[in-house]
BAFI-3210 file (N, C-alpha, C; in Angstrom, 3 decimals, decimal comma, padded with zeros to 6 digits):
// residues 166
n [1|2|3|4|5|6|7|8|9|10|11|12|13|14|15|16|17|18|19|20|21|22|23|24|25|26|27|28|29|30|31|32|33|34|35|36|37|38|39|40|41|42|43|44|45|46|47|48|49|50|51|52|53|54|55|56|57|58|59|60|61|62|63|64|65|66|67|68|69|70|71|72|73|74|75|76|77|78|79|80|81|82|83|84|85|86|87|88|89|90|91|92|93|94|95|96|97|98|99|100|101|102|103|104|105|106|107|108|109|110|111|112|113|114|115|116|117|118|119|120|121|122|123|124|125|126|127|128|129|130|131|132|133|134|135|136|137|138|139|140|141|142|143|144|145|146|147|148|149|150|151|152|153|154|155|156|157|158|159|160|161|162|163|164|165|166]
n.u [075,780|077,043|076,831|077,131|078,061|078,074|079,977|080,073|082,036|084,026|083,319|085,333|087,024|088,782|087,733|089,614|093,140|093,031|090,872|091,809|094,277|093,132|091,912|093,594|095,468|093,460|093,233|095,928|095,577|094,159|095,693|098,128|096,515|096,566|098,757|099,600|098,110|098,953|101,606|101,339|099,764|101,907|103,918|105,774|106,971|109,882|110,097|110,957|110,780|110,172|108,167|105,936|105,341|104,011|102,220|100,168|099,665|100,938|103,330|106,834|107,998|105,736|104,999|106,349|106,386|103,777|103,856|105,475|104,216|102,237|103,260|105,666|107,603|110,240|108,889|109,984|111,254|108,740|108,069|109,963|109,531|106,984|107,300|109,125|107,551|105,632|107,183|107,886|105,248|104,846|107,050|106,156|104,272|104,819|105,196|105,729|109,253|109,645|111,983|114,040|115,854|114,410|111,947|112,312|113,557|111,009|109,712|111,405|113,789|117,257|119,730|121,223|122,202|121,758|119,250|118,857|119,746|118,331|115,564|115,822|116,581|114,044|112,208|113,409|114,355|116,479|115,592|115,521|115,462|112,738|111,471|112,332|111,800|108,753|108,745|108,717|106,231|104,770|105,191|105,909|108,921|111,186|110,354|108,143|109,375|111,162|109,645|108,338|109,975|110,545|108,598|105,979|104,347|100,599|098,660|095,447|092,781|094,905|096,603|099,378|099,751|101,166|100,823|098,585|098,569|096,275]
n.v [034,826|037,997|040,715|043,479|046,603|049,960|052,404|055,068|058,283|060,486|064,382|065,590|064,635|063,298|061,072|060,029|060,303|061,366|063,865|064,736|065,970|068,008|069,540|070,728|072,074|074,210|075,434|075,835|077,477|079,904|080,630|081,461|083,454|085,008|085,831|087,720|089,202|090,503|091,398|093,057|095,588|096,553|097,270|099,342|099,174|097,637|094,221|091,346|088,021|086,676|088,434|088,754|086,346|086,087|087,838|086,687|084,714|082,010|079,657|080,172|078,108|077,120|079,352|079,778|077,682|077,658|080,001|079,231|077,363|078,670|080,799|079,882|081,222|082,422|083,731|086,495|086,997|087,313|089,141|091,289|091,490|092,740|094,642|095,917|096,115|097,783|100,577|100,465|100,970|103,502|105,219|104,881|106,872|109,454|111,910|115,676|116,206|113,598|110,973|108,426|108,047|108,290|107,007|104,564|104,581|105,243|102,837|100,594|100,083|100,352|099,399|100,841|099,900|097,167|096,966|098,740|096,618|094,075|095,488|095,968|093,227|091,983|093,842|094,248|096,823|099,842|101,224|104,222|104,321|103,764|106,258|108,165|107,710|107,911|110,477|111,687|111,030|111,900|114,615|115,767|115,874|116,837|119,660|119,701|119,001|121,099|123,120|122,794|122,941|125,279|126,619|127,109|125,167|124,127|122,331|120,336|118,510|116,519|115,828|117,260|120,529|122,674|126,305|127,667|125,946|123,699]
n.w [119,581|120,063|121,931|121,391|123,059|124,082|124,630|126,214|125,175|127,034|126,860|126,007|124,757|122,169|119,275|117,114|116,566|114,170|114,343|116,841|115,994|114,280|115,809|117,418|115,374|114,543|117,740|117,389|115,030|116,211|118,172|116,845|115,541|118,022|118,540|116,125|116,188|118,699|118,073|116,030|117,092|118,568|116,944|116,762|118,924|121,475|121,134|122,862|122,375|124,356|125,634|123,530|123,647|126,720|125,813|124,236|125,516|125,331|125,721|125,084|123,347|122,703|121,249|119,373|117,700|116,606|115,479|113,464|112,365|110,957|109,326|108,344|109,220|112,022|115,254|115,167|113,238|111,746|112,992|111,709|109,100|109,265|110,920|108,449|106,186|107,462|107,654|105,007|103,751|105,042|103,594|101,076|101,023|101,799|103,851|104,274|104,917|105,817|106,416|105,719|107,823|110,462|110,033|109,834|112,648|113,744|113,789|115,037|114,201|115,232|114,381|111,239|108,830|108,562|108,699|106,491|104,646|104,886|104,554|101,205|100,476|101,093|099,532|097,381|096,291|097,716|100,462|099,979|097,563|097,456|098,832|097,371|094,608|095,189|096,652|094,645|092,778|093,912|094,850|092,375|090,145|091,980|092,262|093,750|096,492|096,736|096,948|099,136|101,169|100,895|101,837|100,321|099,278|099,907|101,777|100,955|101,293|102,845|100,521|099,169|097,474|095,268|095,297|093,542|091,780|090,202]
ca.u [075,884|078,059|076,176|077,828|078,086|078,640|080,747|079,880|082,507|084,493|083,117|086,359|087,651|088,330|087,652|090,369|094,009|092,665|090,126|093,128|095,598|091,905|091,426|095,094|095,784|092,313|093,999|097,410|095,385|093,514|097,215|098,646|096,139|096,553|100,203|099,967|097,510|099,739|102,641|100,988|099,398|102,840|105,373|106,806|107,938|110,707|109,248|111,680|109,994|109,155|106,591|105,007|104,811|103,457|100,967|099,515|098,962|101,223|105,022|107,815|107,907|104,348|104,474|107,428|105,555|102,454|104,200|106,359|103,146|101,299|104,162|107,005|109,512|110,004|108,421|111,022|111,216|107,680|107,949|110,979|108,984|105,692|108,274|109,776|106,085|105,267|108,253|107,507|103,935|105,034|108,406|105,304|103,033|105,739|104,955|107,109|110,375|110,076|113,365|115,088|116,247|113,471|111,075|113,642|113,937|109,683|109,287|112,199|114,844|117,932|120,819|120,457|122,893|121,244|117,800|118,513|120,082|116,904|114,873|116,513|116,367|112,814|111,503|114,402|115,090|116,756|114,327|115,865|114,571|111,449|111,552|113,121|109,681|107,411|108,367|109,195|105,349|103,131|105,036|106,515|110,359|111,842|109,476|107,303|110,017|111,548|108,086|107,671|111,218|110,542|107,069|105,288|103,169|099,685|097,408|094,023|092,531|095,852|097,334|100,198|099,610|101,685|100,058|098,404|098,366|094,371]
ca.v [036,152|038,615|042,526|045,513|047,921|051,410|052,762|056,824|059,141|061,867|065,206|066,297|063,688|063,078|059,603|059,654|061,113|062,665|064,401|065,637|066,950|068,502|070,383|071,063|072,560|075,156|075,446|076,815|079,220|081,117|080,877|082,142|084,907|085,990|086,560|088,244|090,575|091,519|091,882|093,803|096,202|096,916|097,233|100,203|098,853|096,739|093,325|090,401|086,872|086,349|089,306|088,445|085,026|086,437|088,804|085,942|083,592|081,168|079,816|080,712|077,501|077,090|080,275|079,161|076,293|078,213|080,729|078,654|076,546|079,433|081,664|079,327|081,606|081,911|085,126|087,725|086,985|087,750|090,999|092,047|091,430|093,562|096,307|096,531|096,729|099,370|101,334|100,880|102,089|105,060|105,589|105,267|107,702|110,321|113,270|116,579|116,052|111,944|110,555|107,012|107,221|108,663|106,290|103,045|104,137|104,988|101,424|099,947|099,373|100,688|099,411|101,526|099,076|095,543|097,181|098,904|095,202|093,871|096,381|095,579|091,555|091,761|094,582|094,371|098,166|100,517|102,158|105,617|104,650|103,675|107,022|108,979|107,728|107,829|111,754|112,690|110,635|113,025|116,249|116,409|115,490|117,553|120,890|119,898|118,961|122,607|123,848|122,451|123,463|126,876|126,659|127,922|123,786|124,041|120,894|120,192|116,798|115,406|115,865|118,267|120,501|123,864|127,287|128,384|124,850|122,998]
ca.w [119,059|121,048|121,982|121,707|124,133|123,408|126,128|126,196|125,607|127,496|126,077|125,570|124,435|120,351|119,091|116,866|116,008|112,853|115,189|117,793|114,975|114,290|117,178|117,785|114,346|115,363|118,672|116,510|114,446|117,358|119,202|116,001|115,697|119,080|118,618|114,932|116,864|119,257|117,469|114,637|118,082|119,086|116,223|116,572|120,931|122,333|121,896|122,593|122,358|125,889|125,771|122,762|124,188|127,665|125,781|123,426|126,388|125,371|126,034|123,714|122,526|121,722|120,194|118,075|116,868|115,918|114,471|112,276|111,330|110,324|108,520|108,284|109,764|113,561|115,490|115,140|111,665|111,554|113,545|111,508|108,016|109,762|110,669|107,323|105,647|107,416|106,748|103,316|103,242|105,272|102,786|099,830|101,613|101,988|104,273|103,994|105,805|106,053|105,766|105,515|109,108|110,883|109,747|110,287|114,205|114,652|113,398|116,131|113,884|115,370|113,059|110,095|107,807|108,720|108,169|104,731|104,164|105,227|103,421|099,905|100,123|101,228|098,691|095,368|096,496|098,866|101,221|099,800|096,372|097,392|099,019|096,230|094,136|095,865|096,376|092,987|092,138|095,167|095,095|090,938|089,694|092,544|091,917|095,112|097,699|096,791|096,931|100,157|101,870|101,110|102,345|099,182|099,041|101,162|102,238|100,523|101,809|102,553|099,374|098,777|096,031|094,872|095,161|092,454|090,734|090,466]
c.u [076,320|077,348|077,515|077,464|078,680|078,406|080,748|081,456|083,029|083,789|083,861|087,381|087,691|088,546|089,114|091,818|093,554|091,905|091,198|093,511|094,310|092,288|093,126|095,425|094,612|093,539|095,180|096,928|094,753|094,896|098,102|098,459|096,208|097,675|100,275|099,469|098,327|100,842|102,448|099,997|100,391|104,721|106,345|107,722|108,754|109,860|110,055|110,488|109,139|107,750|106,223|104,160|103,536|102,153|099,849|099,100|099,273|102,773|105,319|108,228|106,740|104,217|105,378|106,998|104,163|102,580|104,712|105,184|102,572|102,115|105,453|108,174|109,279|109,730|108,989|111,416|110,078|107,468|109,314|110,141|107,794|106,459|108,157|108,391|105,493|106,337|108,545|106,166|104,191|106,522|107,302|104,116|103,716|105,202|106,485|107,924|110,228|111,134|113,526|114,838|115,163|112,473|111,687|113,223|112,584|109,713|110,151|113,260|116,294|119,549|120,879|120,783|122,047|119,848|117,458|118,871|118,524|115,885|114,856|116,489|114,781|111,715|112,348|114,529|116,140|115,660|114,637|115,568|113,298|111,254|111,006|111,661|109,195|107,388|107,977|107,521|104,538|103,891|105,769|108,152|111,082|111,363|108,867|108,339|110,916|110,945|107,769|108,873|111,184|109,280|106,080|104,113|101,986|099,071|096,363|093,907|093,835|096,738|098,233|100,379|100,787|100,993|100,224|098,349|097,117|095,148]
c.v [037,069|040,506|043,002|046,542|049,000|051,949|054,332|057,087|060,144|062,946|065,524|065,761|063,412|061,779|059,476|060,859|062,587|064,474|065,334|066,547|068,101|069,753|071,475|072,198|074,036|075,857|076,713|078,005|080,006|081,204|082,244|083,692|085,688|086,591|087,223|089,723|091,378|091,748|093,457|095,562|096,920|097,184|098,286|100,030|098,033|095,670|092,320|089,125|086,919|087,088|089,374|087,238|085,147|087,166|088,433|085,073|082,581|080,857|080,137|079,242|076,798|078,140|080,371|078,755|076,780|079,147|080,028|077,449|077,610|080,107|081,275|080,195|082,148|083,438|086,373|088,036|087,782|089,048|091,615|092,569|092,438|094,547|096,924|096,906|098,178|100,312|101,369|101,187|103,682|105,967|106,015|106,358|108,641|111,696|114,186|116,278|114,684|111,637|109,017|107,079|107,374|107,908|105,110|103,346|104,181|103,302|100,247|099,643|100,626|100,701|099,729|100,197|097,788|096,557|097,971|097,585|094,413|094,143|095,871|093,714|091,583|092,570|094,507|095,714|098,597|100,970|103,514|105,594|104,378|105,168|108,241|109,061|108,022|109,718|112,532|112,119|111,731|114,471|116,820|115,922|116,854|119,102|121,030|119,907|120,515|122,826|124,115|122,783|124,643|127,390|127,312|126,624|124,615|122,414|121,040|118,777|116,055|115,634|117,615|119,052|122,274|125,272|127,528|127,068|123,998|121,474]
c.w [120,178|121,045|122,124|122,286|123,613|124,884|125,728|126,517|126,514|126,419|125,436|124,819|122,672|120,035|117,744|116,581|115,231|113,513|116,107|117,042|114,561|115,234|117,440|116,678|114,701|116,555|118,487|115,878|115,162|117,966|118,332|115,409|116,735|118,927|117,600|115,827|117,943|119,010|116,569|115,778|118,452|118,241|116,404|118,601|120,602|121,962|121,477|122,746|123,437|126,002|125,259|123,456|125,155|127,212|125,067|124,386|126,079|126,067|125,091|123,252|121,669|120,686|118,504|117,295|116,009|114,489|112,968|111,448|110,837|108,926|107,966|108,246|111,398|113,924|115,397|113,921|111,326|111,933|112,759|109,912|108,030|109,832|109,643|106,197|105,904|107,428|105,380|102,847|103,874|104,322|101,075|099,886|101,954|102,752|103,812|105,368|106,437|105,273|106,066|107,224|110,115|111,382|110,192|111,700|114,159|114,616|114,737|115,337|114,179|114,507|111,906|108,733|107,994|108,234|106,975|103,796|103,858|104,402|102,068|099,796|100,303|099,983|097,068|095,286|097,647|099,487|100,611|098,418|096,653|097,654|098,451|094,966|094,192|096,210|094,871|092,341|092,917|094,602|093,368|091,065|090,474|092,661|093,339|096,636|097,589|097,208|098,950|101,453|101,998|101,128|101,656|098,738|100,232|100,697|101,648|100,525|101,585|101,304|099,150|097,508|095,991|094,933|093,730|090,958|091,538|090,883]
res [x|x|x|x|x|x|x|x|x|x|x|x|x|x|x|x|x|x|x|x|x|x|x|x|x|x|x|x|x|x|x|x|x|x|x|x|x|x|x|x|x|x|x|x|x|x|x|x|x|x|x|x|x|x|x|x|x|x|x|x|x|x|x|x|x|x|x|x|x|x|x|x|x|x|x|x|x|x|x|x|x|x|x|x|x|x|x|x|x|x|x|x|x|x|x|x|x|x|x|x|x|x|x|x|x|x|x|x|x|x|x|x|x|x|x|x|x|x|x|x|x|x|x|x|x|x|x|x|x|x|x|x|x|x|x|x|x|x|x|x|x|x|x|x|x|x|x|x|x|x|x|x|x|x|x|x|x|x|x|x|x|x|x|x|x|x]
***
């Protein structure tokens, strides 16, 4: 009859594959969250790969890989898609005198044409109808943005209302 020895472990060590791809896959989504976080920290800056990479604590091809496992599209994709979000909650949240282009450059997008392109495949509008809406729903069918040009709107919590209307 033949003993068995049981040969101790590395701590660090994972007894099998399954176990690795384990750990690894973990690994990807703390990597993955570090970089959403600092993307999603810094949208409206400059941020070419490298200094996402550099500011997540990984390389740019780890962060490739993370990214594209997490979101299946590669990081710049991901920061172009975060952009264009928030240029469409601030296009649906309309202050007086927010415009189309305004809003496009806070966000970083410099090419107006590629990023109303952009805009429109990603949402099934223009940014200038979302806009166009989204005023004519806060301030009335063109009544409030008069209102508010010829400085006759005031403020009450945020909300733009007409003098002399409850």
């Amino acid at each position: 009859m033949e003993t068995l020895v049981a040969v101790p472990r590395s701590p660090g060590r994972s007894t099998s594959a399954l176990e690795a791809r384990a750990a690894s896959v973990s690994g990807d989504d703390d990597a993955a969250r570090r970089a959403t976080d600092f993307i999603m920290g810094r949208l409206g800056e400059p941020l070419p790969v490298q200094r996402v990479a550099r500011g997540a604590g990984l390389s740019t091809r780890t962060l490739h890989r993370v990214i594209k496992r997490e979101y299946g599209v590669s990081p710049m994709v991901l920061l172009r898609r975060a952009r264009l979000a928030r240029v469409r909650m601030n296009l649906q949240e309309p202050r007086p005198g927010t415009t189309v282009t305004s809003t496009a450059m806070r966000w970083g997008f410099s090419h107006l044409g590629r990023f109303s392109a952009d805009y429109a495949r990603q949402f099934g509008e223009s940014p200038s109808a979302t806009l166009r809406r989204a005023t004519a729903a806060r301030f009335g069918d063109g009544a409030g943005r008069s209102a508010i040009a010829a400085g006759t709107a005031v403020s009450f919590d945020g909300a733009y209302r007409l003098q002399g209307m409850a």
